[in-house]
C-alpha positions, 0 to 999 in steps of 0.5 A: 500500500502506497503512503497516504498523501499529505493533507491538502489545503485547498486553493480558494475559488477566486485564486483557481484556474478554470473548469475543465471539460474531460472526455474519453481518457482515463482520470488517474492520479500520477506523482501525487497530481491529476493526470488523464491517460487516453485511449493512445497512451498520452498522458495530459497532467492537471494542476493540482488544487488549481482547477475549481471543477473538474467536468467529466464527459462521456468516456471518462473513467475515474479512479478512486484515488481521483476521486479522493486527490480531488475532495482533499484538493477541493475540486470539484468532480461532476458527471455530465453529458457531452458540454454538460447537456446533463448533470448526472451526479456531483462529487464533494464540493470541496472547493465551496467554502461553507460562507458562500452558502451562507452568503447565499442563504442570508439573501434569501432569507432577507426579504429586502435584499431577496427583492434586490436580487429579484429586480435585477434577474428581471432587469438581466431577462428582458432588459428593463427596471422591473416595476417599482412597488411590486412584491416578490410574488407580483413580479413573478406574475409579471414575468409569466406573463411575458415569457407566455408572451414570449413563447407566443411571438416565437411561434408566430415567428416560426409558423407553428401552431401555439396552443401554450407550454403544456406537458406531463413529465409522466406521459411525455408522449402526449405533449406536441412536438413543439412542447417535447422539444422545449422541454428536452431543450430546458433539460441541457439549459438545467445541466450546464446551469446546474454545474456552474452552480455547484462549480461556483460554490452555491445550493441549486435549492436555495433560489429566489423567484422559484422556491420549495424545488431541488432546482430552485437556484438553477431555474433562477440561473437558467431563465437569465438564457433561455429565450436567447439560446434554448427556446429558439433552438427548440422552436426551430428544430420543431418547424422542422420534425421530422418524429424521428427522435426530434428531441435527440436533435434539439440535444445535439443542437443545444450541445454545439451551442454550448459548446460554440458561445462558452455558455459557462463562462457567461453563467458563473460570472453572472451568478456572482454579479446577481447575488451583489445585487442583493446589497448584503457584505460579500464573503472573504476572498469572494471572486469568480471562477474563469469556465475554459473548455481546453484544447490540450490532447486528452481534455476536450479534442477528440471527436465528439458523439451522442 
């Protein structure tokens, strides 16, 4: 049996590299540091405590002594689909100090600086004040009424017959073609949303407009990009169905989006300027994390499959 490694003290977030997406390599441990093997033999070293989150893609295969290098290094380990079109499971999120939770928790629980946070969502979704003298719980009817607006003006934009955002999760067969999509679309927006949230350091359930779910936070996130990435993208690969596995192909789309505009590197950032909004002290040593989808052999340039 091999010496037990040194106790580790982990990098804080703001010092830490970037996100790194894996695919298809094994991830092993190599001198005490990351290192992934791929299917050739090269073997691509990662810096050891530098990286806030580690990706890993379809075609990864981890080592338990990876894994236990990266809850002592505190970085964070998160299956996910190819450019994190689904979140499958977390690791230990080593690298989130128990203060940026709190920080996100003391906002939440203020009604004033909730409402802060609020206004500025909405000001960032559809690029305006949000109405002065409204409530937390006036402003989300407000926004539902315009994102049905919204969902209406897209399919008169793309010819498609709108009869509203209706779907059952337990009998996916019975929505239209038009809801299937979006949902398959909101789905990838949640997984690489959901990353980002635990990469930077926060609780997916601690939102602020949605409340009382496992996602509230990632729903909050999400709705800042969806009418500019995902609904359009659903919309037009419906216009198009063909009922052969449409909602595959509003996957792959939504996949090489991701991938094209760095939709990570966006969200993170976004997520630490929201919160400052609410107007509370920020944590110690409180920055953001860069998101970086590399191109070194082994991380990230091999051909990519669904």
């Amino acid at each position: 049996m091999s010496d037990p490694l040194p106790k580790l003290k982990p990098i804080p977030i703001k010092e830490r590299l970037s996100v790194l997406f894996i695919e298809r390599c094994q991830l092993d441990v190599l001198d005490g540091a990351f290192v992934a093997v791929d299917a050739t033999g090269i073997r691509t070293h990662i810096p050891l405590g530098g990286v806030a989150c580690l990706m890993l893609e379809p075609g990864v295969r981890t080592s338990h002594a990876a894994c236990k290098l990266a809850a002592e290094a505190g970085t964070l380990l998160v299956w996910v689909g190819e450019a994190g079109v689904r979140l499958y499971s977390a690791g230990q999120p080593g690298g989130a100090r128990a203060d940026r939770l709190l920080y996100q928790a003391r906002l939440a629980l203020d009604d004033d600086a909730r409402l802060k946070v609020v206004r500025d969502m909405f000001r960032r979704r559809f690029g305006e004040e949000a109405p002065q003298r409204r409530s937390v719980d006036q402003l989300r009817g407000i926004e539902g009424a315009r994102v049905r607006s919204l969902y209406k003006l897209l399919a008169q934009q793309y010819g498609i017959s709108w009869q509203g955002r209706n779907y059952n999760p337990e009998d996916w067969d019975s929505a239209d073609v038009v809801n299937r999509c979006l949902s398959a679309a909101n789905h990838c927006l949640y997984g690489v949303v959901e990353a980002a949230v635990l990469a930077a350091g926060y609780a997916p359930a601690i939102g602020f407009i949605h409340s009382g779910k496992p996602l509230s936070f990632v729903y909050d996130i999400a709705d800042l990009y969806k009418f500019e990435t995902v609904v359009p993208a659903a919309f037009a690969v419906a216009v198009h169905a063909t009922g052969n596995n449409d909602e595959r192909t509003v996957r792959l789309r939504c996949r090489d989006m991701f991938r094209k505009t760095r939709l990570l590197e966006r969200i993170i950032p976004d997520i630490e300027e929201v919160l400052q909004a609410g107007g509370l002290s920020v944590p110690e040593n409180y920055g953001v994390v860069e998101a970086a989808i590399p191109e070194a052999p082994g991380l990230g340039d091999a051909g990519h499959r669904t």
